[in-house]
C-alpha positions in Angstrom: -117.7 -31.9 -180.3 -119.5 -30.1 -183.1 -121.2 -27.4 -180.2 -117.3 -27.0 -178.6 -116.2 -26.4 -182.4 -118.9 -23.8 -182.9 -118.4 -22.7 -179.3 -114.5 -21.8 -180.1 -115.6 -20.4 -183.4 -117.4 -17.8 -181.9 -114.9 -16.8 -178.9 -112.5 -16.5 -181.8 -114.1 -14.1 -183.4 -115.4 -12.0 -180.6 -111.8 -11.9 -179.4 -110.5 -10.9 -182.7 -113.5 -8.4 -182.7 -112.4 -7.3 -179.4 -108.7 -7.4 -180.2 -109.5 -5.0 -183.0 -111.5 -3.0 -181.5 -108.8 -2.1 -178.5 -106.3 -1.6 -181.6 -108.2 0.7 -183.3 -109.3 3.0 -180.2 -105.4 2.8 -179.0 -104.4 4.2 -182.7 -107.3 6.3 -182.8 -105.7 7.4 -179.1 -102.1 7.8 -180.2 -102.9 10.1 -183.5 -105.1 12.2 -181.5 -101.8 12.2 -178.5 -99.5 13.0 -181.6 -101.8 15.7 -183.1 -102.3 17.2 -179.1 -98.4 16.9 -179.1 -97.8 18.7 -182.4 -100.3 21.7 -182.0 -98.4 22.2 -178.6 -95.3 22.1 -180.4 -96.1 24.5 -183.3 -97.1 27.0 -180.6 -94.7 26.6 -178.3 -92.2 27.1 -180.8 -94.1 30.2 -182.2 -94.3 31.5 -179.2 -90.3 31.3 -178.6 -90.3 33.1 -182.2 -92.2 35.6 -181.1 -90.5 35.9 -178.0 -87.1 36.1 -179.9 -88.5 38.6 -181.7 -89.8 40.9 -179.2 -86.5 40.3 -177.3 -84.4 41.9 -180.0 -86.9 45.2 -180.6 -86.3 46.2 -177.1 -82.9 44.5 -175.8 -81.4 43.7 -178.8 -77.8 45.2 -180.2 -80.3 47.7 -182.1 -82.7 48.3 -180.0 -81.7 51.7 -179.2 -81.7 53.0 -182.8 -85.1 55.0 -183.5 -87.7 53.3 -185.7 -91.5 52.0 -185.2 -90.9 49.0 -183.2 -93.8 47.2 -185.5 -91.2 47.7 -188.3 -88.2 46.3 -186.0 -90.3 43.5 -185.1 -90.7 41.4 -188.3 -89.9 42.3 -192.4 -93.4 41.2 -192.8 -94.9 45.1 -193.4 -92.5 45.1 -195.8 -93.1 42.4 -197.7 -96.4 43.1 -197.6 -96.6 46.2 -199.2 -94.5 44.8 -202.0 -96.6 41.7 -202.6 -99.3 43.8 -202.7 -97.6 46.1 -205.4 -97.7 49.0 -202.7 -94.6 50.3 -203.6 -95.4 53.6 -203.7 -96.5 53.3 -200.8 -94.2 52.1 -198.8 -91.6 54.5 -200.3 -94.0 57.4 -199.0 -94.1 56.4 -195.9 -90.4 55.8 -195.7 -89.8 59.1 -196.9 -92.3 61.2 -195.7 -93.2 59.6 -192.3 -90.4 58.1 -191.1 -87.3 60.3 -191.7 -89.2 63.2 -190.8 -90.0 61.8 -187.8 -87.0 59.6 -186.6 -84.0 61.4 -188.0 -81.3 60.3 -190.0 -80.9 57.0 -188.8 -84.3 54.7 -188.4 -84.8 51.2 -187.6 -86.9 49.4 -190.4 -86.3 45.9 -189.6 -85.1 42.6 -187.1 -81.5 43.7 -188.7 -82.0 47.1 -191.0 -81.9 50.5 -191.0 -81.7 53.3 -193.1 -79.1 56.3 -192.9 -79.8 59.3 -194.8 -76.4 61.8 -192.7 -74.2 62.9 -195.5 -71.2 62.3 -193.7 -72.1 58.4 -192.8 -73.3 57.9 -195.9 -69.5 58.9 -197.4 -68.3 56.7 -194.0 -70.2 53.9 -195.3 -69.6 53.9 -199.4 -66.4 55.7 -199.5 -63.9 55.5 -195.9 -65.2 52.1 -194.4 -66.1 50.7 -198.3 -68.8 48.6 -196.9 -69.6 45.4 -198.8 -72.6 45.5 -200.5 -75.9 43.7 -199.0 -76.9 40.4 -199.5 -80.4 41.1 -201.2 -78.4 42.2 -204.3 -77.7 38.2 -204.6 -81.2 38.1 -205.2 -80.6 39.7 -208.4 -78.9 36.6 -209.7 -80.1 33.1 -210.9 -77.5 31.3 -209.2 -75.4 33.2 -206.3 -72.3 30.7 -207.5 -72.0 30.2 -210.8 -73.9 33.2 -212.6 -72.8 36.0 -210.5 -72.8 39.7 -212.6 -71.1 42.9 -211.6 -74.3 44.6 -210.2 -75.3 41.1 -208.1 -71.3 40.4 -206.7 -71.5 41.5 -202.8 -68.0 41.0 -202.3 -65.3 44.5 -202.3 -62.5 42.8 -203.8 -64.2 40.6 -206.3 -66.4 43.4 -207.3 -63.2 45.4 -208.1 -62.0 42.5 -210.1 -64.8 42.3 -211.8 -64.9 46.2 -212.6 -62.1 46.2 -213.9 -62.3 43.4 -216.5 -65.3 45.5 -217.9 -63.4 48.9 -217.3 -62.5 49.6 -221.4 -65.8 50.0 -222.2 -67.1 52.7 -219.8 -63.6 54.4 -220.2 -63.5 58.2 -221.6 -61.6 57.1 -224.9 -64.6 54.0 -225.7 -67.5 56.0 -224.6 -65.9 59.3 -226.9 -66.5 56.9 -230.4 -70.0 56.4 -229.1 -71.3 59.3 -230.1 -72.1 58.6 -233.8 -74.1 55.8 -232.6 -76.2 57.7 -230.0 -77.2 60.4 -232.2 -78.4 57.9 -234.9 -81.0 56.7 -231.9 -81.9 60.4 -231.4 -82.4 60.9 -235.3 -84.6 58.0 -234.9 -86.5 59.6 -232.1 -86.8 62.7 -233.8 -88.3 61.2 -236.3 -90.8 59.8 -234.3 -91.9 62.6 -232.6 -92.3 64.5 -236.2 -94.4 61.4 -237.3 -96.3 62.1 -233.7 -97.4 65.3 -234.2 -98.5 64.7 -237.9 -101.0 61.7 -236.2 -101.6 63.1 -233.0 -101.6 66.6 -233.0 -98.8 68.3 -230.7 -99.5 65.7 -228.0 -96.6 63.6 -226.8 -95.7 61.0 -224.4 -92.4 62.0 -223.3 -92.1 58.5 -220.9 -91.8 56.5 -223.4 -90.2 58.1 -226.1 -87.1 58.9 -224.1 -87.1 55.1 -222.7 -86.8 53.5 -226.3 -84.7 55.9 -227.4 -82.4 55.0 -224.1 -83.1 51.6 -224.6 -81.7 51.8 -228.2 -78.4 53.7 -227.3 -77.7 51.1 -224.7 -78.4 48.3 -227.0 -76.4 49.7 -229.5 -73.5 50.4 -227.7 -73.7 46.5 -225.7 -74.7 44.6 -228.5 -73.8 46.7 -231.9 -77.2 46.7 -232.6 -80.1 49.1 -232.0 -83.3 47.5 -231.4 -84.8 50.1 -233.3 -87.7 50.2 -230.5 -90.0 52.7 -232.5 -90.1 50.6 -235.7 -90.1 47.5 -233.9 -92.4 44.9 -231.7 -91.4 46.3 -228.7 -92.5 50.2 -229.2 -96.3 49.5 -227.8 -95.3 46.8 -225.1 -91.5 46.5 -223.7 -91.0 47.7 -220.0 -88.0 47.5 -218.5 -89.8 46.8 -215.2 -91.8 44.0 -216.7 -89.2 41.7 -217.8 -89.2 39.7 -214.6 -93.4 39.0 -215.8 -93.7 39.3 -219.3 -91.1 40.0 -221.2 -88.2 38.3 -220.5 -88.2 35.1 -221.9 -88.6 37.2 -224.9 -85.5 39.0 -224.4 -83.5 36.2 -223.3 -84.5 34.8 -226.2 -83.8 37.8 -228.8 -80.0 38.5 -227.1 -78.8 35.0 -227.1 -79.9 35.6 -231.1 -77.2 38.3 -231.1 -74.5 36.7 -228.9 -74.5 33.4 -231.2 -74.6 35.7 -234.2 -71.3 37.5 -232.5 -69.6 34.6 -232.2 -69.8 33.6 -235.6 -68.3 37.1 -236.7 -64.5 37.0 -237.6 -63.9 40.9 -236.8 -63.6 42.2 -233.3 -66.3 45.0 -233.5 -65.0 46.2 -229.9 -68.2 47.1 -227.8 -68.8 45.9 -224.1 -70.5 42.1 -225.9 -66.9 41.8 -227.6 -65.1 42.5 -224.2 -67.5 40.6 -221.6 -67.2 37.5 -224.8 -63.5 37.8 -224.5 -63.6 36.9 -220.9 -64.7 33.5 -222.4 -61.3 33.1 -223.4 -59.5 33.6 -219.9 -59.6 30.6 -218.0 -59.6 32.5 -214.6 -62.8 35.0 -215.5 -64.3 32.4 -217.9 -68.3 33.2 -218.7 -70.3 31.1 -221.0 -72.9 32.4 -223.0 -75.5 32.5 -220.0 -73.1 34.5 -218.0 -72.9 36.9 -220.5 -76.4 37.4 -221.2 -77.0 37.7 -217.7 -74.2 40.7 -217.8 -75.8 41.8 -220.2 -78.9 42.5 -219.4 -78.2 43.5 -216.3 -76.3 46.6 -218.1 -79.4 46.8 -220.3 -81.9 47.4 -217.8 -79.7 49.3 -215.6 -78.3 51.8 -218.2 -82.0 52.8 -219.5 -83.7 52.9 -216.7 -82.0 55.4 -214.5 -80.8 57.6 -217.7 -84.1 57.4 -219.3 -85.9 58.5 -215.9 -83.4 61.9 -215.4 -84.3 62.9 -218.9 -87.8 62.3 -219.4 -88.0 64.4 -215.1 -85.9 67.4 -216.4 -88.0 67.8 -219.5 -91.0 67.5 -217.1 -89.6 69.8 -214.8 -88.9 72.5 -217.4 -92.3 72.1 -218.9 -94.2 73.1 -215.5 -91.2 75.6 -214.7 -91.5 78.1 -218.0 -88.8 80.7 -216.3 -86.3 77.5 -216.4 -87.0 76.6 -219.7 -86.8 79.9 -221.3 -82.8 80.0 -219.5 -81.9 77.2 -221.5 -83.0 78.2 -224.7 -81.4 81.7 -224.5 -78.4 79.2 -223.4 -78.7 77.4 -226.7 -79.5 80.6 -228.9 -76.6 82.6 -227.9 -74.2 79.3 -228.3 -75.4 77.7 -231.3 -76.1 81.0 -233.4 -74.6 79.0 -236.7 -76.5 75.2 -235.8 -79.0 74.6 -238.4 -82.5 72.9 -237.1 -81.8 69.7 -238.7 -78.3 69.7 -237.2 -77.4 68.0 -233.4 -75.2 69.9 -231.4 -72.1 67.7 -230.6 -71.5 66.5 -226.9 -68.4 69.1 -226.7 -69.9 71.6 -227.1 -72.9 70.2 -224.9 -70.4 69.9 -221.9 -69.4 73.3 -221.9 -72.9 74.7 -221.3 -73.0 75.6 -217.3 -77.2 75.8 -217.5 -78.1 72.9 -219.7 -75.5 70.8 -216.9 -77.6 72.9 -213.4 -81.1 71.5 -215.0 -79.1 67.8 -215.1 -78.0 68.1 -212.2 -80.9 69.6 -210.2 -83.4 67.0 -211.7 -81.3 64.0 -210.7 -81.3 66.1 -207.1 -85.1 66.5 -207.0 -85.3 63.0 -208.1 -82.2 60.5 -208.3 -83.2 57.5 -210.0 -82.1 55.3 -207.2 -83.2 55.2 -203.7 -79.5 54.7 -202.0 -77.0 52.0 -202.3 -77.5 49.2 -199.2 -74.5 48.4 -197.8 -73.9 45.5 -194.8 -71.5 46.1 -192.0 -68.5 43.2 -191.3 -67.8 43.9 -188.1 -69.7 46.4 -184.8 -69.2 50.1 -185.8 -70.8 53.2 -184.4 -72.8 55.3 -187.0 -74.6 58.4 -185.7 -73.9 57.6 -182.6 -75.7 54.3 -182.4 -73.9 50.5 -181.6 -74.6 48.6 -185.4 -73.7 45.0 -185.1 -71.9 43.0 -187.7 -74.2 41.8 -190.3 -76.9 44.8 -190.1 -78.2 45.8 -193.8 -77.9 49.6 -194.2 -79.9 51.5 -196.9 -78.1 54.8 -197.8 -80.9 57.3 -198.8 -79.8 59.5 -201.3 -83.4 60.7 -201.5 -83.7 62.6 -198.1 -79.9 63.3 -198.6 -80.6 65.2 -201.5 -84.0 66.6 -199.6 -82.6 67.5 -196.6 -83.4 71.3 -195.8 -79.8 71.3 -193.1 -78.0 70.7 -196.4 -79.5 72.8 -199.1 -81.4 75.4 -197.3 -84.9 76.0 -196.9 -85.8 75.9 -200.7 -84.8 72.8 -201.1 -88.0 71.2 -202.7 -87.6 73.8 -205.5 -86.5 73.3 -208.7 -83.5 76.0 -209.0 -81.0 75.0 -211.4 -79.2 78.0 -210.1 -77.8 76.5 -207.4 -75.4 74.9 -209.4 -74.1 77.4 -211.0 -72.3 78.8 -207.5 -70.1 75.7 -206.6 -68.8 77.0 -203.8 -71.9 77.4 -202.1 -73.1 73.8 -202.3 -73.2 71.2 -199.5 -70.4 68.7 -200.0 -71.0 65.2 -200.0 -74.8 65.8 -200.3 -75.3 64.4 -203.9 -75.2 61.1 -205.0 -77.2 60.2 -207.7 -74.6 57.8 -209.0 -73.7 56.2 -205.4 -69.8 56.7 -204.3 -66.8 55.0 -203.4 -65.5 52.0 -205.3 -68.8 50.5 -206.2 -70.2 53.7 -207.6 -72.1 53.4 -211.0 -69.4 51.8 -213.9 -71.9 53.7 -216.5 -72.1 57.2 -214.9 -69.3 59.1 -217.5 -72.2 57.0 -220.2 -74.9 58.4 -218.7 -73.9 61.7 -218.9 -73.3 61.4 -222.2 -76.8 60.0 -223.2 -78.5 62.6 -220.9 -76.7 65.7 -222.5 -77.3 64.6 -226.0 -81.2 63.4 -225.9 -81.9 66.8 -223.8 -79.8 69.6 -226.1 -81.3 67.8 -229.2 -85.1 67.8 -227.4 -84.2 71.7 -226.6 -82.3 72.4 -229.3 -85.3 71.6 -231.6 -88.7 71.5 -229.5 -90.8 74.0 -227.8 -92.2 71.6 -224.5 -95.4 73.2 -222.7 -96.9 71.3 -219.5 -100.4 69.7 -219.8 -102.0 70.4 -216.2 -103.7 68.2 -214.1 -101.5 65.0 -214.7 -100.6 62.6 -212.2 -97.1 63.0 -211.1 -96.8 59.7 -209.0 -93.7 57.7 -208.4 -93.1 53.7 -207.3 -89.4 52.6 -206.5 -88.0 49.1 -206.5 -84.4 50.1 -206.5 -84.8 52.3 -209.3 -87.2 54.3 -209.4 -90.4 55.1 -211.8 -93.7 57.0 -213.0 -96.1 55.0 -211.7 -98.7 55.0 -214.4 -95.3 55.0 -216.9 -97.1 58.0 -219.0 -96.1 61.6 -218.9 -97.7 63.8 -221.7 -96.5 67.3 -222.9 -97.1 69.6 -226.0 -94.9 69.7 -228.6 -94.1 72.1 -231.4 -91.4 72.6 -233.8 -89.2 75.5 -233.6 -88.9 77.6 -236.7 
């Protein structure tokens, strides 16, 4: 009995043994059956990806509209140049390579293109009022709750919006401003005096004009100048590097202002006053986030672009001596009775035709954004190609306002003149402030800003060009000095 005991024992355990053994090599079976399956799966569904994709570069709806097909294939060049901080790149080759090459209307993606014909362009902003694309969502923390005026795709809500902010860019608001922005400019004066004291006659003109910008914006939002050039932000605040570095910094700093607004009893009436108001309406309620955001997004908007026109045209006049001298005799023979230390007043700024050509023809030579993108609702022909609904279109102002069949073979000159015959310009060529009813809110503000800082700089400065610098560009939307330095001599006029 004892051997039968030890004799089931052992077929017990070989059997368990065994049983194991067939469970293991059956699971061991099954994953490597699942894995098999899952590979195959991955590829095959890859494969109908790529397929897809292929399909819709050469039978899709756009398949006809000119482009490199790599480009219509996949947004991945794209992307890679910008995660690669290629920018500059990538705006070359659009604008150098491909329009060139392809026309006025190029395929650059699975559902984009880019237009630069005058007369679409007015089609698409102004007759058609296209809504804006979705990427400008992308702009916003949260696409429901935090939308701003710049981030709101939609036509009708973005005139709604508009209009709720319309008092502060009107031409009665934007007249009282100009106390405030030639106490910046004093400010910036000052600190190019205190610059060639310390560093000889040596300036850089980037970053001078962008705090003083910065300031005149901030002022006129917030009531406040940041007083950039006495503060902690005159060696290290970019704009551009807010999204890295600097914003929680900022956020931090303008919630500081907006609680301390809120505690005022007086209505001090700037654009913080009216976008806090909307607090107060039910329908167009924003908390303090929402205004912040708004905020900031006129902030960065506002100096950028104005900041960039000035700092160009001063550049420009520097390596263009002839053009410079023009405007001074401008100045001379209008302001005979203007002391030095005096600013001339925007009046009187407005009504001189040369001082408005060089504006004018730097924001031509170089418009501080690349062109609106707009997306299409429904099918619609545009140069004569089928667009489907839902098709992203990038208006290029840039090779609008480069195009040689609108402003003649010396287009890439810088010729102020050309403004001062009216008649003879191409219409609907120039768009520096987009068109239609999403155009820029803070053009009429812009203006303002640009004429003051430049008649002051002329008004008061001699600028001379130091050779040899890098003149290199990168755009985003807006667009920029690469290396975010421009130097130029700098002497006091007697």
């Amino acid at each position: 009995m004892q051997f039968l005991h030890i004799t089931f024992d052992k077929i017990a355990v070989i059997s368990q043994y065994n049983f194991s053994s067939q469970k293991m090599e059956f699971l061991h079976t099954t994953f490597d059956n699942i894995y098999k399956i899952a590979i195959i799966s991955l590829m095959a569904y890859a494969s109908c990806i790529v397929l897809r994709s292929v399909k819709n570069v050469f039978f899709g709806p756009l398949a006809k509209v000119p482009g490199p097909k790599l480009l219509a294939l996949s947004n991945a060049f794209m992307l890679y140049r910008l995660i690669r901080k290629q920018r500059h790149v990538l705006w070359k080759y659009v604008q150098l390579q491909l329009v060139p090459k392809y026309g006025k209307l190029i395929r650059v993606g699975p559902n984009k293109i880019i237009c630069s014909d005058k007369d679409e362009i007015k089609r698409i902003l102004v007759t058609e009022n296209l809504p804006k694309g979705q990427i400008y969502e992308n702009f916003c923390a949260d696409k429901i709750t935090r939308k701003t005026l710049g981030s709101t795709v939609d036509v009708e809500s973005g005139k709604k919006m508009r209009r709720l902010f319309s008092y502060g860019f009107s031409t009665k608001y934007l007249s009282s401003l100009e106390p405030l922005i030639k106490n910046c400019i004093r400010d910036l004066v000052t600190k190019i005096e205190e610059d060639m004291m310390e560093q000889g006659v040596v300036v850089n003109i980037v970053d001078l004009i962008r705090y003083t910008v910065l300031d005149i914006v901030g002022d006129n939002i917030f009531g406040k100048s940041f007083k950039s050039f006495s503060s902690e932000y005159n060696s290290s605040f970019d704009i551009f590097e807010l999204v890295q570095v600097e914003m929680r910094r900022m956020i931090l700093y303008m919630m500081g202002l907006i609680n301390e607004r809120r505690k005022l009893d007086t209505k001090r009436n700037d654009l913080l006053d009216i976008v806090i108001n909307l607090t107060e309406d039910k329908e167009n309620a924003m908390n303090d986030v929402k205004v912040r955001d708004q905020c900031l997004e006129f902030l960065v908007a506002g100096t950028e672009t104005t900041s960039f026109t000035i700092t160009l045209a001063l550049i420009l006049l520097a390596k263009h001596p002839e053009k410079m001298q023009k405007v001074i005799k401008e100045f001379e023979d209008a302001f005979v009775d203007l002391e030095s230390d005096d600013l001339p007043t925007l009046d009187e700024l407005k009504k001189l035709p040369y001082l408005n050509a060089v504006i004018m023809e730097s924001m031509r030579i170089f418009p501080p954004l690349i062109g609106p993108v707009k997306e299409t609702i429904e099918d619609m022909m545009i140069c004569g190609y089928f667009i489907p609904k839902g098709t992203a279109i990038t208006c290029n102002t840039y090779a609008t306002h480069h195009s040689k069949e609108y402003w003649g073979d010396d287009v890439e000159e810088f010729k102020p003149e050309r403004w001062l015959e009216p008649e003879k310009l191409p219409k609907d060529a120039f768009l520096p402030f987009s068109a239609g009813s999403r155009n820029c809110i803070g053009m009429n503000h812009a203006w303002n800003t640009m004429r003051l800082i430049l008649g002051t700089l002329i008004h008061r400065y001699n600028f001379e060009d130091i050779p040899n610098q890098k003149l290199e560009f990168i755009n985003i939307f807006l667009i920029k000095l690469e290396n975010g330095e421009y130097k130029l001599k700098a002497t006091k006029k007697k």
